[in-house]
Every structure is written in structure tokens, then in C-alpha cells.
C-alpha positions as protocol buffer text, in pm:
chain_id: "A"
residue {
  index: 1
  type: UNK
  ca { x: -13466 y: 4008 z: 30709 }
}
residue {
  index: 2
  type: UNK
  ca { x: -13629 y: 3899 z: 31055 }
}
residue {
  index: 3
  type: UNK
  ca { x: -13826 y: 4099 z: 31269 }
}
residue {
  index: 4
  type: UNK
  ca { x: -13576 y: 4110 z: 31534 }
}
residue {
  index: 5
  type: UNK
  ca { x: -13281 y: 4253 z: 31284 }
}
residue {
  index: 6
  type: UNK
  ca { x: -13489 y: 4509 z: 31155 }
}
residue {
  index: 7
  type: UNK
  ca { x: -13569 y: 4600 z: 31525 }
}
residue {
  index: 8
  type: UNK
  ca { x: -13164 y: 4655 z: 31555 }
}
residue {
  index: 9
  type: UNK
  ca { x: -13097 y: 4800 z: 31275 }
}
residue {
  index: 10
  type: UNK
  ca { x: -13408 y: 5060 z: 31368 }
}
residue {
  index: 11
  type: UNK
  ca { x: -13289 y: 5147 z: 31748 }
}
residue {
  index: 12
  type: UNK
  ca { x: -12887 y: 5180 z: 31552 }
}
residue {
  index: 13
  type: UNK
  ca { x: -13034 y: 5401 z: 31304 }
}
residue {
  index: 14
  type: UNK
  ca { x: -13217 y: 5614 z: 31540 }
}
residue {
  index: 15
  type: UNK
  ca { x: -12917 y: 5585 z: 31847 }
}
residue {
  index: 16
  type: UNK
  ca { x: -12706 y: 5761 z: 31532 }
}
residue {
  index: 17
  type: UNK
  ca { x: -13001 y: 6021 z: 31491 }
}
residue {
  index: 18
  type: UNK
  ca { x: -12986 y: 6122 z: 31835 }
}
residue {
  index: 19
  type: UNK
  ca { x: -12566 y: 6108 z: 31867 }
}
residue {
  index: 20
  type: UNK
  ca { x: -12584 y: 6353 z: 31554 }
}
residue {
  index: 21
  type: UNK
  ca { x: -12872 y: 6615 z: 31734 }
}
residue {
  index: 22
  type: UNK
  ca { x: -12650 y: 6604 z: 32035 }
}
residue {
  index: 23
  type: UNK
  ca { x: -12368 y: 6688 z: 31855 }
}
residue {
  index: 24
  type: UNK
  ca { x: -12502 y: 6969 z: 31640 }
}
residue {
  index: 25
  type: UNK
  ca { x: -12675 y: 7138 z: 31949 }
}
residue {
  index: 26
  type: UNK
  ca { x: -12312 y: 7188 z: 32087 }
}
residue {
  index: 27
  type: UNK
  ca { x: -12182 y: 7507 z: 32046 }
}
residue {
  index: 28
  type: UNK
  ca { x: -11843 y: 7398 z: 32017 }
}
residue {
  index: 29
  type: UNK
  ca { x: -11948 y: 7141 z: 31726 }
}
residue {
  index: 30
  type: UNK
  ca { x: -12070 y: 7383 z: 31561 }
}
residue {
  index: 31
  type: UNK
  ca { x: -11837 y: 7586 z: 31563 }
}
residue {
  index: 32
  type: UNK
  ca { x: -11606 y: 7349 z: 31406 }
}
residue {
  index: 33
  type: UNK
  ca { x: -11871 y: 7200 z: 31168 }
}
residue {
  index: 34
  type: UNK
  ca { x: -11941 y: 7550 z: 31045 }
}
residue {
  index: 35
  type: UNK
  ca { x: -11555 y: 7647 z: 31002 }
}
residue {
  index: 36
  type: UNK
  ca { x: -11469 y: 7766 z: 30649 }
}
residue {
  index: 37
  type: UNK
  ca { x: -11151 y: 7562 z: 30504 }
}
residue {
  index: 38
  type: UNK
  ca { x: -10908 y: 7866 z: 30558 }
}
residue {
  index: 39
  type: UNK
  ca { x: -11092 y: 7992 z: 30876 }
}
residue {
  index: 40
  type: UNK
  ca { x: -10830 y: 7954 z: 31186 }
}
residue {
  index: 41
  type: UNK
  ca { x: -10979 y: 7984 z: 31542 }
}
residue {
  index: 42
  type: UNK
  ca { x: -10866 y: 8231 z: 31818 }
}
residue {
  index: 43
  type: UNK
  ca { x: -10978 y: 8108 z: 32179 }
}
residue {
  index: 44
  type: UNK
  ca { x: -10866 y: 8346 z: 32486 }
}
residue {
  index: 45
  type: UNK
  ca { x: -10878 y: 8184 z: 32861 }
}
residue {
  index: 46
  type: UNK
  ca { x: -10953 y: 8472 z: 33124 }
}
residue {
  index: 47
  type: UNK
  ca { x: -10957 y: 8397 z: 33507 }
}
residue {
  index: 48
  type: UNK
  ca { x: -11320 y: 8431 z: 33607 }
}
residue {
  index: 49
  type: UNK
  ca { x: -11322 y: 8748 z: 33916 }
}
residue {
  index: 50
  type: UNK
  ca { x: -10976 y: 8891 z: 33804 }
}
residue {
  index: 51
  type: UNK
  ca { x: -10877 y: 9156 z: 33767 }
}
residue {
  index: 52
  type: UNK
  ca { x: -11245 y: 9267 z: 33922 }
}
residue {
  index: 53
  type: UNK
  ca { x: -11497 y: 9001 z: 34080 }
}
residue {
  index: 54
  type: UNK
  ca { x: -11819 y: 9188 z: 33861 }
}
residue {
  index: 55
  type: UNK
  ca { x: -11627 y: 9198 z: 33567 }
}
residue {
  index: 56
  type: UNK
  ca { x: -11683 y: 8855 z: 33415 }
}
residue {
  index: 57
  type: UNK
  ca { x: -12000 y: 8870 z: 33199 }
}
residue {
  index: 58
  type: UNK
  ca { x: -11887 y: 9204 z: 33082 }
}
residue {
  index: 59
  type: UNK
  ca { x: -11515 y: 9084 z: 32962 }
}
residue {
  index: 60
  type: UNK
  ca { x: -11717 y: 8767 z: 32793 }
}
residue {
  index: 61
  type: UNK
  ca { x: -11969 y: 9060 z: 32589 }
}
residue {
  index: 62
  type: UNK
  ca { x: -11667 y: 9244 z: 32532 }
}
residue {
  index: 63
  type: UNK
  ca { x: -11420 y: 8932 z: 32367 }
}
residue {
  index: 64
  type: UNK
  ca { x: -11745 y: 8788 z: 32158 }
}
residue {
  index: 65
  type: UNK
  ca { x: -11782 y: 9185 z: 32035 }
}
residue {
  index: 66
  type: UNK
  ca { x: -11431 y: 9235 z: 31866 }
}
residue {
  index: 67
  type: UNK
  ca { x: -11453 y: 8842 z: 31730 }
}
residue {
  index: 68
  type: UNK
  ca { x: -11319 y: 8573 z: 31935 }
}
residue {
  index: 69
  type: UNK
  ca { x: -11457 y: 8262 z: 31840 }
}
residue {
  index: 70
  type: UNK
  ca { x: -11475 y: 8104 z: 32199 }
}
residue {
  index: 71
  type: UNK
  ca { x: -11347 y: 8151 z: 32550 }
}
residue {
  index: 72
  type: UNK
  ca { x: -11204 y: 7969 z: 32818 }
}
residue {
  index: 73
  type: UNK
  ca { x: -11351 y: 8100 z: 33161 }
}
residue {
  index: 74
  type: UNK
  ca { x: -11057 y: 8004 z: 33456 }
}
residue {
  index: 75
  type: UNK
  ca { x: -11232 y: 7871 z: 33741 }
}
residue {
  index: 76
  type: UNK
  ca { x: -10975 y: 8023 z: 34042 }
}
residue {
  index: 77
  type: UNK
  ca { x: -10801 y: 7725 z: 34274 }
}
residue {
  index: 78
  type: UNK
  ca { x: -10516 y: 7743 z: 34534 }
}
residue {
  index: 79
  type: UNK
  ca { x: -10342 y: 7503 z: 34387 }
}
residue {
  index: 80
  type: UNK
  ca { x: -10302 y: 7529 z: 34016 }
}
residue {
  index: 81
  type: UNK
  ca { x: -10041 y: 7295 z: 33900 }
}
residue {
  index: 82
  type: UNK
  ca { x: -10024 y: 7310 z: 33566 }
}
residue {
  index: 83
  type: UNK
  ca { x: -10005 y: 7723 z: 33546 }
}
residue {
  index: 84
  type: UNK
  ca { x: -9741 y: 7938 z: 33571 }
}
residue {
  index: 85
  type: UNK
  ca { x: -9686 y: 8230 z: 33732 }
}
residue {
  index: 86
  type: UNK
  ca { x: -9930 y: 8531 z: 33561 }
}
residue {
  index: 87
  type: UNK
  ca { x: -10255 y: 8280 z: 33598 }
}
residue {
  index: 88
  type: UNK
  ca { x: -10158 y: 8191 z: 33980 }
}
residue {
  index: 89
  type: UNK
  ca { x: -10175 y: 8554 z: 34021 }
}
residue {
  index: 90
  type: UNK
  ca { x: -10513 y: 8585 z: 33890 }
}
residue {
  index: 91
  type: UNK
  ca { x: -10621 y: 8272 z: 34018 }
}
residue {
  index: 92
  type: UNK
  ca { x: -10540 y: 8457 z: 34376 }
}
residue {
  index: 93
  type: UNK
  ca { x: -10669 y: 8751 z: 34308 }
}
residue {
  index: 94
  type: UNK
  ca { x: -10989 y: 8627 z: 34215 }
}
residue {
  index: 95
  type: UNK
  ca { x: -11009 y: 8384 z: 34528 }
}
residue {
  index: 96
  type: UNK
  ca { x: -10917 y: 8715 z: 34740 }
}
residue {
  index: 97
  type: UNK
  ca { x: -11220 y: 8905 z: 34566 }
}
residue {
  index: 98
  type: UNK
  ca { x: -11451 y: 8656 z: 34644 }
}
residue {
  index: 99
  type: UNK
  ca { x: -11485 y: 8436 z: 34300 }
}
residue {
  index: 100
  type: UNK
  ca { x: -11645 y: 8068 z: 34351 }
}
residue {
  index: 101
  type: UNK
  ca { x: -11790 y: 7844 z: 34135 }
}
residue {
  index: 102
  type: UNK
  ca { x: -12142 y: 7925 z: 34272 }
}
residue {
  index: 103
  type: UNK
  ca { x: -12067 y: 8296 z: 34188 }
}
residue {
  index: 104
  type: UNK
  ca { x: -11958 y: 8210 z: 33862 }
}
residue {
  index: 105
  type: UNK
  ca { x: -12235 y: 8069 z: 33724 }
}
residue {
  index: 106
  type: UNK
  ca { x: -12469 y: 8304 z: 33859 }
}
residue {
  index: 107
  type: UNK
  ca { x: -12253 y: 8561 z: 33673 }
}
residue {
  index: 108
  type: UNK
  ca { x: -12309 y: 8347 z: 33401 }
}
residue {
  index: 109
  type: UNK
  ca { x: -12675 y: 8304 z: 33355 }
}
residue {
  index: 110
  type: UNK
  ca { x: -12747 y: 8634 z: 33363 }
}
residue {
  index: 111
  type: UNK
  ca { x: -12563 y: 8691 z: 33024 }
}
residue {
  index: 112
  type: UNK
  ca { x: -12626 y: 8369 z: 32887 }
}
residue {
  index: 113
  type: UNK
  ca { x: -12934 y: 8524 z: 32612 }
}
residue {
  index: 114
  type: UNK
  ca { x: -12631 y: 8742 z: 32500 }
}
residue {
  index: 115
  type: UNK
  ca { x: -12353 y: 8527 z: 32458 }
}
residue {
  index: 116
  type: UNK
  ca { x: -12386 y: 8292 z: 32102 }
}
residue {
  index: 117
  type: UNK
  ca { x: -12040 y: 8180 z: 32148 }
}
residue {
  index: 118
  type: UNK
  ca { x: -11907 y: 7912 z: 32289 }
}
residue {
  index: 119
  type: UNK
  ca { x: -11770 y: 7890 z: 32633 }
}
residue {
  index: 120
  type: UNK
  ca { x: -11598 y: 7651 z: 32796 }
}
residue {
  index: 121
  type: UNK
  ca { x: -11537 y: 7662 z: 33135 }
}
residue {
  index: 122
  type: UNK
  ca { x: -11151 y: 7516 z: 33287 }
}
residue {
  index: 123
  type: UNK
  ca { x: -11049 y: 7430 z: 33630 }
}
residue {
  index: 124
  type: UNK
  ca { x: -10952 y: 7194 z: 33862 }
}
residue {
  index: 125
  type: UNK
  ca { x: -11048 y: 6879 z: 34004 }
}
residue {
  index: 126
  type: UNK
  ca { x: -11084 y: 6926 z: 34334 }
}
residue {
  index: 127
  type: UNK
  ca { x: -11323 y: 7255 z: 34339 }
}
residue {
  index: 128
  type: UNK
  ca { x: -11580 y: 7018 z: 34097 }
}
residue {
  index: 129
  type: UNK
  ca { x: -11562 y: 6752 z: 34291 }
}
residue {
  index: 130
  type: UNK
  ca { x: -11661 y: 6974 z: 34620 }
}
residue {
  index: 131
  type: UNK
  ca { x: -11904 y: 7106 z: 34431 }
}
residue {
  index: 132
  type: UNK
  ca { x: -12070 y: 6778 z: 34304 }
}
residue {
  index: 133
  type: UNK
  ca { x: -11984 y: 6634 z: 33918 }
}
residue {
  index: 134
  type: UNK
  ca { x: -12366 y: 6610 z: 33876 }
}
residue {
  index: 135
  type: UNK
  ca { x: -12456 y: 6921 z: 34029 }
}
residue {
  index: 136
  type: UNK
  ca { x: -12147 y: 7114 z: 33842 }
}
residue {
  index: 137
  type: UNK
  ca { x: -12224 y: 7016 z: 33506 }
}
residue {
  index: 138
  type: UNK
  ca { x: -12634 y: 7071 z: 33568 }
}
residue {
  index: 139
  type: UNK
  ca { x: -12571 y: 7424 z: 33686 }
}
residue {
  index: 140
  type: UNK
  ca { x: -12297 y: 7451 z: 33353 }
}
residue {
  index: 141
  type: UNK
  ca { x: -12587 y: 7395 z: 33147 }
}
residue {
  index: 142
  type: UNK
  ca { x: -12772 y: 7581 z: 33246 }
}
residue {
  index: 143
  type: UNK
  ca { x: -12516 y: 7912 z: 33293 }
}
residue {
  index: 144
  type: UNK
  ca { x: -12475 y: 7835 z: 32891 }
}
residue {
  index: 145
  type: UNK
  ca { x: -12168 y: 7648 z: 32899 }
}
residue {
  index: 146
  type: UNK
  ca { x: -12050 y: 7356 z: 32643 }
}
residue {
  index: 147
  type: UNK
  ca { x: -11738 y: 7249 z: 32765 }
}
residue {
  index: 148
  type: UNK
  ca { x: -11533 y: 7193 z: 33015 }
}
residue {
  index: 149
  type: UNK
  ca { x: -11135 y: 7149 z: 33073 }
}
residue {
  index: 150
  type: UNK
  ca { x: -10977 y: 6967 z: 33345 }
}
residue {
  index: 151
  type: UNK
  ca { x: -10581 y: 6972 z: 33345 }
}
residue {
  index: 152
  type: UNK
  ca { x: -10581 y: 6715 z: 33664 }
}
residue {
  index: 153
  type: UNK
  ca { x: -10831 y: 6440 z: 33524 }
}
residue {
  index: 154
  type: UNK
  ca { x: -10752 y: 6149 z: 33492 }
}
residue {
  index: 155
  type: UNK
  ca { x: -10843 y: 5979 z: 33178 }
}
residue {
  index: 156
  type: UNK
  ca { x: -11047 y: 5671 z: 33377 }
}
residue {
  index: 157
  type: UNK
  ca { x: -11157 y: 5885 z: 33576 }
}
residue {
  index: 158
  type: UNK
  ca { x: -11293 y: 6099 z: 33263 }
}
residue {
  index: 159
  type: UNK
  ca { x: -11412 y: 5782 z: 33108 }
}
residue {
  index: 160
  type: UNK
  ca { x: -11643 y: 5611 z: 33405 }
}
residue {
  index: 161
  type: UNK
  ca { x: -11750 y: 5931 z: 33641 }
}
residue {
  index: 162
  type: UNK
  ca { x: -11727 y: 6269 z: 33365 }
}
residue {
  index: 163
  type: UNK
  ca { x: -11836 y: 6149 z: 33083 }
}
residue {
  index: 164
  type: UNK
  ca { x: -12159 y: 5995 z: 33169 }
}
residue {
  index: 165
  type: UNK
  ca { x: -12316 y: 6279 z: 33307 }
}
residue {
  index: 166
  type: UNK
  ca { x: -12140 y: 6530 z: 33095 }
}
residue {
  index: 167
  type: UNK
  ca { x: -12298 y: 6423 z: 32799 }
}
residue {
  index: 168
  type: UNK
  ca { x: -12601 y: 6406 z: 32993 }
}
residue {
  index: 169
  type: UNK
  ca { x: -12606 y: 6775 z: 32984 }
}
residue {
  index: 170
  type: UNK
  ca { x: -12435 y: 6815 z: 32661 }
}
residue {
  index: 171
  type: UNK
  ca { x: -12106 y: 6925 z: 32760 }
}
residue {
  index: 172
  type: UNK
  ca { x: -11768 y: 6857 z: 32600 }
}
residue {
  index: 173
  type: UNK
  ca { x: -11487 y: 6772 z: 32815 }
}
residue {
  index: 174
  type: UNK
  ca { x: -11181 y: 6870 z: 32612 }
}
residue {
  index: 175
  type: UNK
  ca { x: -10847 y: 6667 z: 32657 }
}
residue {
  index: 176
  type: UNK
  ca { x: -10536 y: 6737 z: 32680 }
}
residue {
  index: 177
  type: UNK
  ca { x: -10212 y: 6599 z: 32494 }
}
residue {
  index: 178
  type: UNK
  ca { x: -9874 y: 6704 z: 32522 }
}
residue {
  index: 179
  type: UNK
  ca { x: -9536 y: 6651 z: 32312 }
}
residue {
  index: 180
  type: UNK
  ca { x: -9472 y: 6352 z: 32573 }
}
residue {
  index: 181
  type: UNK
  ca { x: -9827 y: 6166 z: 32536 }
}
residue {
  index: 182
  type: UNK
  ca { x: -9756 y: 5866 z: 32285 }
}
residue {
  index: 183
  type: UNK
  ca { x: -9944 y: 5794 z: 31971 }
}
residue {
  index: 184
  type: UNK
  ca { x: -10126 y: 5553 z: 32145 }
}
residue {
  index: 185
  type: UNK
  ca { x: -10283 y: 5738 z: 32442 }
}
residue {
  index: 186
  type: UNK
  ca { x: -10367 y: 6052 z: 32195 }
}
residue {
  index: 187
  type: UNK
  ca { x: -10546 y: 5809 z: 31949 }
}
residue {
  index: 188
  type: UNK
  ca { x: -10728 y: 5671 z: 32234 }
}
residue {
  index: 189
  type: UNK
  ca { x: -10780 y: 5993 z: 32334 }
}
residue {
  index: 190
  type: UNK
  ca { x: -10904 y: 6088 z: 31994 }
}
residue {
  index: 191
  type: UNK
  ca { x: -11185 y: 5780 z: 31998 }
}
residue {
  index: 192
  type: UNK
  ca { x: -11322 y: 5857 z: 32328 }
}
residue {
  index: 193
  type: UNK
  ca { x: -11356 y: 6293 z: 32322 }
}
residue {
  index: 194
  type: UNK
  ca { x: -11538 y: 6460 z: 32111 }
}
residue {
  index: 195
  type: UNK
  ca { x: -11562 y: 6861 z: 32030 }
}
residue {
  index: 196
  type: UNK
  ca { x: -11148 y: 6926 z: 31995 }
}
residue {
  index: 197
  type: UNK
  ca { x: -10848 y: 6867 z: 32138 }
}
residue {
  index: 198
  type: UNK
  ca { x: -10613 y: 7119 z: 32348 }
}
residue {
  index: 199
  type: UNK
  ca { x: -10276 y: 7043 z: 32226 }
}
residue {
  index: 200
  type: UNK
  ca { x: -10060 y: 7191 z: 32491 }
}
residue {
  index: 201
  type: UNK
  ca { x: -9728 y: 7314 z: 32285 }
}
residue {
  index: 202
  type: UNK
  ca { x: -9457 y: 7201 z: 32615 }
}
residue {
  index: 203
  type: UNK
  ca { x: -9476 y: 6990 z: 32865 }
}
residue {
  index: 204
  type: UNK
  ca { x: -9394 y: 7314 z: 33115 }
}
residue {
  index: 205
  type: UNK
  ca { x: -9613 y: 7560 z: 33236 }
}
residue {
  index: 206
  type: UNK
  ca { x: -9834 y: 7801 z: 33139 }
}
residue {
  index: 207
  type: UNK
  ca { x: -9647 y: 8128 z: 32994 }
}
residue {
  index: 208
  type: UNK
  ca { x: -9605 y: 8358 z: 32707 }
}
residue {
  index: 209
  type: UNK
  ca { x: -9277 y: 8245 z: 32450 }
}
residue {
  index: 210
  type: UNK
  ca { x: -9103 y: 8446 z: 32145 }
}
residue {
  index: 211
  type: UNK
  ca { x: -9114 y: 8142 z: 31960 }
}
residue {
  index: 212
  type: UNK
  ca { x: -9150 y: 7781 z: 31933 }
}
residue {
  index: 213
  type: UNK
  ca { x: -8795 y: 7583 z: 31882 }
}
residue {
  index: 214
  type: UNK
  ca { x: -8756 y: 7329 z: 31602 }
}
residue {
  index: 215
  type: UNK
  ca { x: -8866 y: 7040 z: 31852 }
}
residue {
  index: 216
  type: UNK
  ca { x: -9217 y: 7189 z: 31917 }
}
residue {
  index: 217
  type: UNK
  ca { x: -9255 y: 7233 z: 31538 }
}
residue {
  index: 218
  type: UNK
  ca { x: -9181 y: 6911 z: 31522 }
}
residue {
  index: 219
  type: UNK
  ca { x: -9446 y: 6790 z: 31802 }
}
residue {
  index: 220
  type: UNK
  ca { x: -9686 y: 6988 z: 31562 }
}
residue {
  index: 221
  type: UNK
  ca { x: -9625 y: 6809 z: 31235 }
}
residue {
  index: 222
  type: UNK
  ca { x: -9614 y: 6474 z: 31373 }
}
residue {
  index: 223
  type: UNK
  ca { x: -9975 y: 6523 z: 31538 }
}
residue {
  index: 224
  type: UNK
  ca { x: -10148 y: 6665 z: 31211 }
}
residue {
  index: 225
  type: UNK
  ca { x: -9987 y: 6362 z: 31030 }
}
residue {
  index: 226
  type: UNK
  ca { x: -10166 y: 6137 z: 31260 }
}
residue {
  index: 227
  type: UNK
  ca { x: -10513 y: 6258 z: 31068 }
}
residue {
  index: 228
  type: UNK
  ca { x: -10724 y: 6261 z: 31449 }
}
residue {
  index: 229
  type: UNK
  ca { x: -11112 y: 6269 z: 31384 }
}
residue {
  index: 230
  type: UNK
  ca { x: -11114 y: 6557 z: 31633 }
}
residue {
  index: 231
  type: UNK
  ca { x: -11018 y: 6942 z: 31544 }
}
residue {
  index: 232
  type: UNK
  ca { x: -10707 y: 7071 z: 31737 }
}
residue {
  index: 233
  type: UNK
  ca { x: -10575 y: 7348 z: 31907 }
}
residue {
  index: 234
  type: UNK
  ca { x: -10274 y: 7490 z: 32033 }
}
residue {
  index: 235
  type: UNK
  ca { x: -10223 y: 7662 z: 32342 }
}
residue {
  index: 236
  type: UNK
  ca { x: -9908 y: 7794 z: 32611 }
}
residue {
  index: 237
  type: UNK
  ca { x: -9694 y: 8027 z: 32552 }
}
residue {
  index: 238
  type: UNK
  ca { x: -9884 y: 8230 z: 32183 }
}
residue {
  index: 239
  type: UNK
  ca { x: -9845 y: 8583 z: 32274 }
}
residue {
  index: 240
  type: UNK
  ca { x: -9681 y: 8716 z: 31957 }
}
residue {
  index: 241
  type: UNK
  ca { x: -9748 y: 8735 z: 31540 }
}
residue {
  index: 242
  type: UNK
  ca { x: -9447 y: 8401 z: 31540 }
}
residue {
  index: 243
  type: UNK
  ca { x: -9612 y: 8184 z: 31783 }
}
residue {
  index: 244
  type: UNK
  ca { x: -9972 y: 8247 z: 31653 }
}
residue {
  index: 245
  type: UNK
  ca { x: -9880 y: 8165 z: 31262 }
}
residue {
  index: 246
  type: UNK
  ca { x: -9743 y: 7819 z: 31437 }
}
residue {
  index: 247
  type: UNK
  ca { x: -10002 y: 7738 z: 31613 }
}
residue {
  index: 248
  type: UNK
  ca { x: -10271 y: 7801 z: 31336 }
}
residue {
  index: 249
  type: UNK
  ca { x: -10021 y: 7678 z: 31046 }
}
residue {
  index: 250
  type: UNK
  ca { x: -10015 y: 7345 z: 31280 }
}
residue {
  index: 251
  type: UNK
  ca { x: -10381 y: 7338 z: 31367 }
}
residue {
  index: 252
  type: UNK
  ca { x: -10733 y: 7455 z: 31367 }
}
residue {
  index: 253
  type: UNK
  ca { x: -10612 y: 7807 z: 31559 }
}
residue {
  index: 254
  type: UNK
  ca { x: -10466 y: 7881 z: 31887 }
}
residue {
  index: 255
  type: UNK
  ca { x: -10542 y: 7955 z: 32277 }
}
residue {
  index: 256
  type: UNK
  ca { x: -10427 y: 8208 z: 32418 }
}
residue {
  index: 257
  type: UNK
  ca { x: -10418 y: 8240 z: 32818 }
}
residue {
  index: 258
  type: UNK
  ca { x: -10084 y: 8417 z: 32982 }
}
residue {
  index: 259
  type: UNK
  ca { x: -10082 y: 8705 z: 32773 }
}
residue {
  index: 260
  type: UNK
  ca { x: -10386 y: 8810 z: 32745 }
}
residue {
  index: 261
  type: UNK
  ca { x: -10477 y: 8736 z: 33189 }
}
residue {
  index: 262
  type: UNK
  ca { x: -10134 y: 9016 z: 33164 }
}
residue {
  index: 263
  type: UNK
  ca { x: -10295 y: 9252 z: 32939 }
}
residue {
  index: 264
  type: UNK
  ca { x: -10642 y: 9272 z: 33128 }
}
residue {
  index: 265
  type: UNK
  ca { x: -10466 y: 9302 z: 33450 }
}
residue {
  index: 266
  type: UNK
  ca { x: -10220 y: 9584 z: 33259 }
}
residue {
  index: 267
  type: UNK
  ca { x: -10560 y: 9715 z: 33185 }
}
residue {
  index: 268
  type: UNK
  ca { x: -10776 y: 9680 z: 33534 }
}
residue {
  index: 269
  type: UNK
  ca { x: -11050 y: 9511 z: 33349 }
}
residue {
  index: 270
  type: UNK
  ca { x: -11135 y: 9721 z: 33059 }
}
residue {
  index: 271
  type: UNK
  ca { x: -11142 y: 9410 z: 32775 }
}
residue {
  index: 272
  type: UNK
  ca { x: -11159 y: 9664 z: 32534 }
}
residue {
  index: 273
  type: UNK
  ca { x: -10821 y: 9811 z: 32584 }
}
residue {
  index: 274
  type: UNK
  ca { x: -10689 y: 9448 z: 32684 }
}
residue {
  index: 275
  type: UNK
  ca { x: -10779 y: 9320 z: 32370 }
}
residue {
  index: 276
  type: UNK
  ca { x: -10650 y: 9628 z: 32116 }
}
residue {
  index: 277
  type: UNK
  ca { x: -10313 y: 9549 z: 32295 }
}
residue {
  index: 278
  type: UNK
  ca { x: -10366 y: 9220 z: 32242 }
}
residue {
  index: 279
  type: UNK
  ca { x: -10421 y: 9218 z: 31864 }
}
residue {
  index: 280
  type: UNK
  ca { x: -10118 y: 9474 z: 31826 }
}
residue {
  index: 281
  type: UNK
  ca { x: -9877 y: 9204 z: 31977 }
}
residue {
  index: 282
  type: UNK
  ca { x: -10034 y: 8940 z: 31755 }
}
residue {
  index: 283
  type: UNK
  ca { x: -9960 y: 9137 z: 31437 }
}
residue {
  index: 284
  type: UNK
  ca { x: -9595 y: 9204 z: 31547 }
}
């Protein structure tokens, strides 16, 4: 072998080094490389300032306390297209209490040192991009985020302007894929994400369900016989013990968003209270 092969091979071996360090210092990979076989995942989304604008870190302490395994922090926006009508309502509230992204992560650094779990942080486009892409996943970082979900990216988009300079901070930018995305896009997803994928259970909006028809179970078997390299979740519309055994029969565990932004409002904030309702709908 030539000196200029065993150079390659060299800068490979050590590019794979440093691709595997990034990827175990990520909460959310670790999480999932850590996962016992029969383990299933339960991942609640909360709108960040709602019901209360100082109850954030609090609600986060609260959910990692009584064993959620990661949390989706709502980012508020006007305009939030792919949510229905219980997360508009927080969304509004929060805006009307003062919640902004700046706010947020100041809320969030000052629990970072207490939070080991992962949290991922979802909103729009638009708010990021007035904020600055560079500047909004710097100041994730540093709040203690590792991921981030954006329901209005678009996947070039994600590719050439995200991507770069979230992995530059070590963020995961979870995608999306519905029962209308082909086996083509999702695979392509599949290659180019990394951390897990949000498999979104209808094409409609957010909201809580009694069940999932025959059609959505069938969405959910033809995904897990596609074997994706990435982990899966399901999310929209779990808020009961038959749509929770779906989604975690079907995948790694489930998201839960509608009801549980409902029970906390029910609740004016206490998480505590939220959550014992919460768990008592799940088992019925």
C-alpha cells in the first residue's frame, strides 16, 4: 500500500471516529442506543409560556421527574399550520403572555445542569429564520437542546442551509413522514437524518383520536417493514390506552402533544396533576 492510500484510509478511519463521538454525545442517540429491546419511549410536546409564561423549566423538572424519556418544547407562532385547534390555543396564549424564542432559551439555560433528558425543541420556520439559523441553533446549544423539529421545512432547504450548521452544534433535526410520503422520499429521508423519525399517524391535524382505523394500522406496518436505519415514533392524535399500544406496537414509542397541552391547561400549570391525569387516560 502507497503512502497516499494509507493517508485516506487514515483521515476515513478517523472522519468515522469523529461521526461516532458526535453521535454518542447526542442526547437523543443515546437515548436510542441505550434502549433496552422491550423498552418503548413516551415523548410529550408542551407549548413553551402556556398555560403560564414562568412555568416552562418547572413543567420540564416536573415531566423528567415522573419518567418521560424526552420532550418536545412548542416554540409559539401565529400561524401554525400543521396544528389543530388545542395547540393554536396555547400557541396564543403563550404569544399573549409574552413567550419568544429569546425568552425561551433563557428559561432554558437556567435549568439546563438539571435536565439529563433530552429535549428537542419544535417550531416554525419563519420565527428561526427571524431569529438567525446560526444564531438559533448556537443559542439551542447552549440552552441544552439536541434537536429540533420543523413541520414547514423543506427537505432542500434542510439539506443545504439546516443541516450544516446544525450538526455544527450537534443538534438533530427530526423529519417528518406521513401515510402520503412515498417509499422513496422516506428512504431518502432515512439516509440523510439521523437521531429518529416523527411518523405523523394522518395526514390531518394535530388532535387527540379514540383509535386508529385499519388504514393507519396499515401505514404502520408497511413503514416497520421497510427496516429504516433510524428509530421511529408516532405522534397525533395518542391520548388513550388504544392509541398508545398502536403507536408503541408499531414503533419505538409514541408522542404525545394535544392531550396532554389540554390536561396542563385543565390543570393551570401544575405538571404534576397534568401528568397523573395523563397516565390515568393512558391506562384506560
Amino acid at each position: 500500500m502507497n503512502n497516499s492510500n494509507k493517508r485516506e484510509q487514515n483521515e476515513l478511519a478517523r472522519s468515522a471516529e469523529r461521526e461516532n463521538c458526535r453521535t454518542q454525545s447526542n442526547k437523543i442517540n443515546k437515548l436510542f442506543a441505550e434502549r433496552p429491546q422491550d423498552k418503548k419511549f413516551l415523548s410529550l410536546y408542551f407549548c413553551a409560556g402556556s398555560p403560564t409564561l414562568d412555568g416552562t423549566g418547572e413543567v420540564i423538572k416536573i415531566m423528567q421527574r415522573r419518567g418521560i424519556d424526552f420532550i418536545e418544547v412548542g416554540i409559539p407562532f401565529s400561524d401554525p399550520l400543521a396544528d389543530g385547534p388545542v395547540i393554536q390555543s396555547a400557541a396564543t396564549k403563550a404569544l399573549k403572555n409574552g413567550m419568544s424564542v429569546k425568552l425561551l432559551f433563557q428559561q432554558l439555560k437556567t435549568i439546563k445542569d438539571e435536565v439529563q433528558i433530552p429535549l428537542i425543541l419544535m417550531g416554525y420556520l419563519n420565527p428561526i429564520l427571524h431569529y438567525g439559523i446560526d444564531r438559533f441553533c448556537a443559542d439551542a446549544a447552549d440552552a441544552g437542546v439536541s434537536g429540533l423539529i420543523i413541520p414547514d421545512l423543506p427537505f432542500d432547504d434542510y439539506l443545504n442551509q439546516v443541516k450544516p450548521v446544525a450538526d455544527r452544534y450537534d443538534l438533530r433535526v427530526i423529519m417528518l413522514i406521513t401515510p402520503e410520503t412515498s417509499e422513496e422520499r422516506i428512504r431518502f429521508i432515512d439516509q440523510n437524518t439521523d437521531g429518529f423519525i416523527y411518523m405523523v399517524s394522518s395526514a390531518a391535524i394535530t388532535g387527540a383520536q379514540k383509535s386508529f382505523d385499519e388504514q393507519k394500522q396499515e401505514y404502520f406496518r408497511r413503514i416497520d417493514k421497510m427496516q429504516l436505519q433510524n428509530p421511529r415514533m408516532i405522534g397525533f392524535g395518542i391520548s388513550n390506552k388504544q392509541t398508545l399500544k398502536a403507536a408503541q406496537d408499531n414503533a419505538a414509542g409514541a408522542i404525545i402533544g394535544s392531550k396532554f397541552v389540554t390536561l396542563l391547561d385543565e390543570a393551570e400549570g401544575n405538571a404534576d396533576r397534568a401528568l397523573d391525569q395523563l397516565f390515568d387516560a393512558l391506562s384506560r
